[in-house]
C-alpha positions in Angstrom: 0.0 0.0 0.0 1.8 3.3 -1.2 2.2 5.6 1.8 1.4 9.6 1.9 4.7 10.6 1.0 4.9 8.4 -1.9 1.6 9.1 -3.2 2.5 12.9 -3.2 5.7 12.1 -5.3 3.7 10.0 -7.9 1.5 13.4 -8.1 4.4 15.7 -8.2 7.9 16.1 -9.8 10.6 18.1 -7.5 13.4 19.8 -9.0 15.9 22.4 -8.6 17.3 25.1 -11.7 20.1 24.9 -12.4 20.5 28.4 -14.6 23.0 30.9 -12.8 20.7 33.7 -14.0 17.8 32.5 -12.9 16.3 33.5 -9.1 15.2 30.4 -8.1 18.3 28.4 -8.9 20.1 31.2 -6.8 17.8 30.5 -3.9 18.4 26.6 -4.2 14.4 26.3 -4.3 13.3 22.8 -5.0 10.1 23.2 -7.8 7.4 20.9 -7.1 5.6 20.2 -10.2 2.7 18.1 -11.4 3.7 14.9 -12.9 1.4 15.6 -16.1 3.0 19.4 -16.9 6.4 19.9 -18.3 9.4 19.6 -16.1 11.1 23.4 -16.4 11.2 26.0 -14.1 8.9 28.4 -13.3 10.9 31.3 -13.9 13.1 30.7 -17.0 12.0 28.0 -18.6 15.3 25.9 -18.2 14.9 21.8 -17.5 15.1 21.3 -13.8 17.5 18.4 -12.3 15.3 16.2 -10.8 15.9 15.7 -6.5 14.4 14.2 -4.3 11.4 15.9 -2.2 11.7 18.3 0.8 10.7 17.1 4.0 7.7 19.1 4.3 5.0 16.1 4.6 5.1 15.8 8.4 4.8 19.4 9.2 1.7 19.9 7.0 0.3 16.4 8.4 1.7 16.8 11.7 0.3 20.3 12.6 -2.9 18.4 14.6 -0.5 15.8 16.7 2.0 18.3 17.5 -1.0 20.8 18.7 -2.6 18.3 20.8 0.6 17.1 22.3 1.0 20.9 23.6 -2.3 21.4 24.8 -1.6 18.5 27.2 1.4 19.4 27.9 0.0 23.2 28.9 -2.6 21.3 31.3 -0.2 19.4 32.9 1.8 22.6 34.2 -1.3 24.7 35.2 -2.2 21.5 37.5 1.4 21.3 38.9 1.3 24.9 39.5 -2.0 25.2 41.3 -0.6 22.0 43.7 2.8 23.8 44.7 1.4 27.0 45.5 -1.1 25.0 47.5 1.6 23.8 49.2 4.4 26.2 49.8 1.4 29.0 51.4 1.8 30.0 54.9 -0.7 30.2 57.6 -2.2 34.6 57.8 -1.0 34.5 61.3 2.7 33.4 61.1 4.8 36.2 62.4 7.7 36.5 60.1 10.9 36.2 61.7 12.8 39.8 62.5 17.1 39.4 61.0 18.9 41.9 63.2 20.7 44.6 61.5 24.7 44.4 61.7 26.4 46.3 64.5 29.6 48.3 63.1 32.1 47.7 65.8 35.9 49.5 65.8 37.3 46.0 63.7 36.4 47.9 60.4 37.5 51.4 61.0 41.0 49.6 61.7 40.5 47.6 58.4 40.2 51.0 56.3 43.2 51.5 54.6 44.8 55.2 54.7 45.6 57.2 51.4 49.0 58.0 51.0 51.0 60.4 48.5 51.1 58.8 44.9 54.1 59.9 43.5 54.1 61.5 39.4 55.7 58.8 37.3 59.1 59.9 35.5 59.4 61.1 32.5 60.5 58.7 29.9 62.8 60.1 27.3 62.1 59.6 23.9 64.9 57.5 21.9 67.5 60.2 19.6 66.7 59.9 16.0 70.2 59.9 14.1 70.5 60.9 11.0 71.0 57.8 8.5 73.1 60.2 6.0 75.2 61.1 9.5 75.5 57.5 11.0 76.3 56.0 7.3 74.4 52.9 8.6 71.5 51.8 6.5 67.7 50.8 8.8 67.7 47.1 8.8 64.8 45.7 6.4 61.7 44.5 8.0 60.6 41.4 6.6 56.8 42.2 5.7 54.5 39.5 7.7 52.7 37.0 5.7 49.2 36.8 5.0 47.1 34.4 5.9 45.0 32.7 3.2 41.5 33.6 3.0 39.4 30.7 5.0 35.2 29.8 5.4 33.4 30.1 8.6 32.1 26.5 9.4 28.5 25.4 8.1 29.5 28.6 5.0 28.4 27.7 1.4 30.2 28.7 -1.4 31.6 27.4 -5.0 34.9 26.0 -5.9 37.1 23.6 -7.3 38.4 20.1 -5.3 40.6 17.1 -5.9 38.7 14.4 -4.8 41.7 11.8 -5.9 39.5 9.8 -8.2 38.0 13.0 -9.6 37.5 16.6 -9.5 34.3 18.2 -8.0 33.7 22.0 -9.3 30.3 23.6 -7.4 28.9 24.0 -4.0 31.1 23.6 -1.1 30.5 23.4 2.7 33.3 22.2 5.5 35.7 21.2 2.5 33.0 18.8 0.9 30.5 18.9 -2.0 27.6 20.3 -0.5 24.6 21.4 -3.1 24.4 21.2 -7.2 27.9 20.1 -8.7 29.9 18.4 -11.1 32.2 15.5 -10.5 34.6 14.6 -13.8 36.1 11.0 -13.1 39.6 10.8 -13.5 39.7 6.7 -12.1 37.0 3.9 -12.4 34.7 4.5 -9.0 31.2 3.3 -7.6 29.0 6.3 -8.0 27.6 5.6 -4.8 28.6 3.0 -2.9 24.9 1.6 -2.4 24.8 0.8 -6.0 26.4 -1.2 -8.9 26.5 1.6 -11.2 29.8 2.2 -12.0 32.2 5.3 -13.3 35.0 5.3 -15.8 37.8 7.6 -16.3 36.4 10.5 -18.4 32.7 10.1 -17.5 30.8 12.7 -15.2 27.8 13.6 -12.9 25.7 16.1 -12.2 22.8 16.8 -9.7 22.5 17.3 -6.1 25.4 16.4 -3.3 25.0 16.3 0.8 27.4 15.9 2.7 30.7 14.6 0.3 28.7 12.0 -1.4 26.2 12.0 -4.5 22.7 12.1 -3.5 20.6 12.2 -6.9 22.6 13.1 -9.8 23.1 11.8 -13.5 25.3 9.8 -14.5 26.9 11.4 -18.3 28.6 7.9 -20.0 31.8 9.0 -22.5 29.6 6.8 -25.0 26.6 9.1 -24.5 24.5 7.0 -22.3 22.7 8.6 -19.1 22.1 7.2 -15.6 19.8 8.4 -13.1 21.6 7.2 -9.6 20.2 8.1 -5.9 21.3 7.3 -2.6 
């Protein structure tokens, strides 16, 4: 019996742009379109790279649990609230208990300490300039100090270029690894995703969607002109 989630993907397509000019790809917004309708994007009109669905289902089906979960959870504390005030209430004619103030005895006039004279500090004399033309001695050079290589903040997106070993990865990046729509060229013979059989030769490529390092839903571009859809 299909579940929810897989009936909603047999109604709709989901897809992400993959057109530098366009909006949406810029935003990274998955498309979700009808199965029946063409698969492009909204905006431009490019084919979309098909991905798998955002996790959306259980917050648009979980909205009544969650509520009622919270509702209980709000009578719960009013009725422990009511029961600890009932219990931490004094009796009206408890006389509270009168804290004598501190006596200042002689101990702390003693303790004060007495100001004395606080001398000027002496004046510190400025090195002499000489002359270099005078002193015939040329400045020693000062080695300028190197800078350091611009880095990323952690969990920061952005594109580049990395050597993978058996290939090299040009697109999103996060932490050092493919992270969001890329390319990977092959450079070796490698599993596309170690899940599957579908191999990779030296000169073949994908493209689609990565998370975390690792191909999620890409295409798979044979040097023979074959395709392969491959998904985690």
């Amino acid at each position: 019996m299909a579940t929810p989630k897989n009936q909603e993907r047999l109604r709709y397509r989901y897809g992400l742009c993959l057109n530098d000019n366009c909006t949406k790809a810029k935003a990274k917004e998955v498309q979700e379109i009808p199965a029946r309708k063409e698969f492009v994007c909204a905006e431009c009109g490019k084919t979309l790279k098909e991905c798998p669905p955002p996790k959306t289902w259980m917050q648009k089906n979980g909205k009544l649990l969650y509520s009622g979960i919270g509702a209980v959870v709000v009578a719960a504390g009013v009725i422990i609230g009511i029961s600890i005030s009932g219990n931490s209430s004094q009796p009206a004619d408890e006389t509270p208990i009168e804290i004598p103030a501190p006596q200042v005895t002689d101990t702390l006039k003693k303790d004060t300490a007495t100001v004395t004279d606080v001398k000027e500090p002496e004046e510190v004399k400025q090195p002499e300039v000489v002359d270099e033309k005078d002193s015939g001695k040329k400045p020693d050079a000062v080695s300028p100090k190197p800078k350091k290589p611009a880095g990323h903040a952690p969990g920061e997106r952005y594109q580049g270029t990395l050597n993978l070993g058996y290939g090299t990865y040009s697109g999103e990046i996060v932490d050092g690894k493919p992270d969001g729509a890329g390319t990977l060229r092959y450079t070796t013979t490698q599993k596309v995703v170690s899940s599957k059989d579908v191999m990779a030769e030296n000169g073949d490529r994908i493209e689609g969607v990565f998370e975390n390092g690792k191909p999620s839903f890409v295409t798979l571009y044979k040097k023979d002109g074959g395709t392969i859809k491959v998904h985690r």
